[in-house]
N, C-alpha and C positions, 0 to 999 in steps of 0.2 A: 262411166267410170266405176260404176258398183263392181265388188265380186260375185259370181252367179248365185251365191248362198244371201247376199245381203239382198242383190235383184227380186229374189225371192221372198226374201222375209217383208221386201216392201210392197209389192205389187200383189203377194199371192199366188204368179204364175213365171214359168220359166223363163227366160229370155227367147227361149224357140218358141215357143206358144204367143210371145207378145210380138215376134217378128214375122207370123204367120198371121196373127190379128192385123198388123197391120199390111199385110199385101191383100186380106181378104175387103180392107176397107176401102183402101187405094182403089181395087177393084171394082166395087161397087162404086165410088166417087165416079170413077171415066164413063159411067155408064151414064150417066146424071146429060141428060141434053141442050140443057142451059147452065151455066156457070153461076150467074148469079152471085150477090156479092162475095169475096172474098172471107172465109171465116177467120174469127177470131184465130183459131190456136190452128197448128198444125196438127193433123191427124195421128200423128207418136204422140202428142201431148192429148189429144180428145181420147185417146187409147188409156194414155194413161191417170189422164183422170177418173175416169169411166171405172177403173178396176180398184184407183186408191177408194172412191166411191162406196165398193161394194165391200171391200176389204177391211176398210177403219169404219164405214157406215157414218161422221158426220154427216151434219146437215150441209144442202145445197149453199144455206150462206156462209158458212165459214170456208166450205172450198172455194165457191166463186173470190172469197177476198184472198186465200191462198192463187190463185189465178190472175186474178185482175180482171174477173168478169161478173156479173150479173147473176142470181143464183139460179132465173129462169134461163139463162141461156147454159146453164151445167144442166138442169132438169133437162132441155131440149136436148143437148150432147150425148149425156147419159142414155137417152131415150134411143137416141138414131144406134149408138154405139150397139148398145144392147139387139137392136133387132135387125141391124145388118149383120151380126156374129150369128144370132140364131137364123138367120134365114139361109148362111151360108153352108148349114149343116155339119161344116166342120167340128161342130162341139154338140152335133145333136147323138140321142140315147137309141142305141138299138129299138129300143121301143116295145111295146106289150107283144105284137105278134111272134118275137124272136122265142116270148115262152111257148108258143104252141106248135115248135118245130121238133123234129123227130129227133134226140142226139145220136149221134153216130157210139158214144160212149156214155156209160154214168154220168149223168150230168146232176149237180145240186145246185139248189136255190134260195140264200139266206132273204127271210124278211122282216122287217122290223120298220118302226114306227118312232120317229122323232116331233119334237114340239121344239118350236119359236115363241118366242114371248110377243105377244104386240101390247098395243096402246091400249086403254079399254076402249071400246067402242060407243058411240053414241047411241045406238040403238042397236038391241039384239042381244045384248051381252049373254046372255044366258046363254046363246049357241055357241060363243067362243070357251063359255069361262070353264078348263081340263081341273075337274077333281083332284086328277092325280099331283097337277103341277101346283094346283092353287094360284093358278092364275090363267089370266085372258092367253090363247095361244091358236096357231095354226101347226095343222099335221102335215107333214111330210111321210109317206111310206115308199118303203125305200128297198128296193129287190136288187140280188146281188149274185152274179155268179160265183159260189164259194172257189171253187177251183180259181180261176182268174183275178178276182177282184178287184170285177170290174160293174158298175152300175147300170141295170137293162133297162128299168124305167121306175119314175117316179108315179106317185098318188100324191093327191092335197086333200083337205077337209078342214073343217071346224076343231078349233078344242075339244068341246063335248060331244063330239063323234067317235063311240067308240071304236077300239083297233079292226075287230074285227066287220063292222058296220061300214069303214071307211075299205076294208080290203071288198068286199059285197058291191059299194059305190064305184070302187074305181074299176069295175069293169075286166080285171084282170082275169085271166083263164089260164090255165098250163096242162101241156100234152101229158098224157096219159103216163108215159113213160119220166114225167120229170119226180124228183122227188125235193120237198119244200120241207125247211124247215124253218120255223116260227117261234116266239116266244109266247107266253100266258096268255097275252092279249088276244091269240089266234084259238082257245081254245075251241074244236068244234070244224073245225076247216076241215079235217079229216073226214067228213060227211060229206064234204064237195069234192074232195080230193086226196083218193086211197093214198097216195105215195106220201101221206105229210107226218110230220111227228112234232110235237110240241113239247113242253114239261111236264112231268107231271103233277099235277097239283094237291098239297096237303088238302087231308077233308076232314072239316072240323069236328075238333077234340082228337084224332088221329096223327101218330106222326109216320114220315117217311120210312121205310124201308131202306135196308142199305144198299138194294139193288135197284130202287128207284132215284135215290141219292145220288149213286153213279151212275146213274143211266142220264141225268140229270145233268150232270158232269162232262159227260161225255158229251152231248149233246152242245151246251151252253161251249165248250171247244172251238165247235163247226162253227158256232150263228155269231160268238166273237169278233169275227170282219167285220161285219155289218158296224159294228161298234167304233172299231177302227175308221172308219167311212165317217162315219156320223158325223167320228173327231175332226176328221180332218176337211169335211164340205162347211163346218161351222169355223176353221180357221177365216172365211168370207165372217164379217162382223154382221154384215143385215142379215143371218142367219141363225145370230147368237142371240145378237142386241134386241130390245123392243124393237119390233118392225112399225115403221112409223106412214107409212105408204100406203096405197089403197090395195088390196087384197089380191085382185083380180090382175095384177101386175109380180105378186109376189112367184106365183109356179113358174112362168118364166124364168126369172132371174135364178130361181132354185134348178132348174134344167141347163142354164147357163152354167152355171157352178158347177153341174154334174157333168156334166158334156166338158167342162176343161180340164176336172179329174179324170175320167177317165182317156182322155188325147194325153194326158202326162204320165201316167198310170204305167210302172214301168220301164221306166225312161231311168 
């Protein structure tokens, strides 16, 4: 009964993207070769818990009493929800290799580096805890077709992994011919990768130029998407909110998110 705009402000995702979720689940249920008992909720409703879930980020037990179930059997729901979506591709990311393809045209590639708050940790804290946030956090880096604006693949890391240490980790490489642009955090990439441009950076007691300024300007233009993106992958609350979950489950769900932005991307 919602209007497509209200559909949206409550689930996160379109009405076509949740009516395509749920044939992808349907699909994978017929596959199941024992039935086994009857679930709780109908598969529109595990859908749609599943995404109020990732979108408002309560805890398991105040959804389960919104539901009438158990808050281990939302954990269990949640869980299946999540990895039947990502298994069925339909919301998966181009991926790293798409950077080391030949463009047929000028191709650019914004990157940039986001943080999540989490809980503090029991042990380790020092590898989470970002200077720059003053708080415990996990990194997301996050590479972007400027042109399109559309998301080719994510990186993760620790808080106190710096930007450029976490771009080294994650493995990422890009064709000869691509050209990347970065913020401060990337200073130095241009040693691995002639086609890149960063900011330029004040050097102290120095100040900028006003053709560094603009150049600065112009630049900070281009890599603005990325921004845009950020905003709108953190519209999901477990992306905004303390992340309260074990770690090793968090990239997932941030690829999930990125894989339904870009399927709506456009639309």
């Amino acid at each position: 009964k919602l209007s497509a705009t209200d559909f949206k402000r409550l689930t996160g995702v379109k009405r076509k993207t949740f009516q395509l979720m749920v044939r992808v689940v349907k699909a994978e249920e017929k596959k199941k070769k024992k039935s086994g008992r009857p679930p709780e909720l109908r598969i529109e409703d595990q859908i749609l818990m599943t995404l109020q879930y990732l979108r408002e980020y309560r805890t398991y037990y105040h959804i389960g009493t919104d539901w009438g179930i158990s808050e281990s059997a939302v954990c269990r729901i949640v869980h299946k929800i999540e990895n039947i979506l990502i298994r069925s591709r339909k919301f998966s990311l181009p991926g790293k290799k798409e950077l080391l393809k030949t463009p047929t045209e000028e191709k650019v590639v914004v990157m940039d580096v986001t943080e999540s708050p989490i809980e503090r940790p029991q042990k380790g804290q020092k590898a989470f805890f970002s200077g720059k946030q003053k708080n415990h956090t996990l990194k997301t880096q996050v590479i972007v077709d400027q042109k399109t604006g559309k998301i080719i693949c994510l990186g993760h890391g620790k808080g106190k992994t710096h930007d450029f240490r976490l771009f080294k980790n994650s493995g990422v490489k890009f064709g000869e011919l691509l050209k990347v642009i970065a913020d401060k955090g990337y200073q130095g990439i241009a040693k691995i990768h002639d086609l890149s441009e960063t900011p330029i950076k004040k050097k102290k007691g120095e100040k900028l130029t006003k053709e560094e300024k603009q150049y600065n300007r112009q630049l900070n233009k281009l890599r603005i998407i990325v921004e845009h993106i950020n905003r709108r992958l953190k519209i999901f609350k477990i992306l905004s909110y303390p992340y309260r979950n074990r770690g090793r489950r968090f990239g997932l769900r941030a690829n999930l998110i990125a894989g339904i932005y870009n399927y709506e991307f456009g639309d």
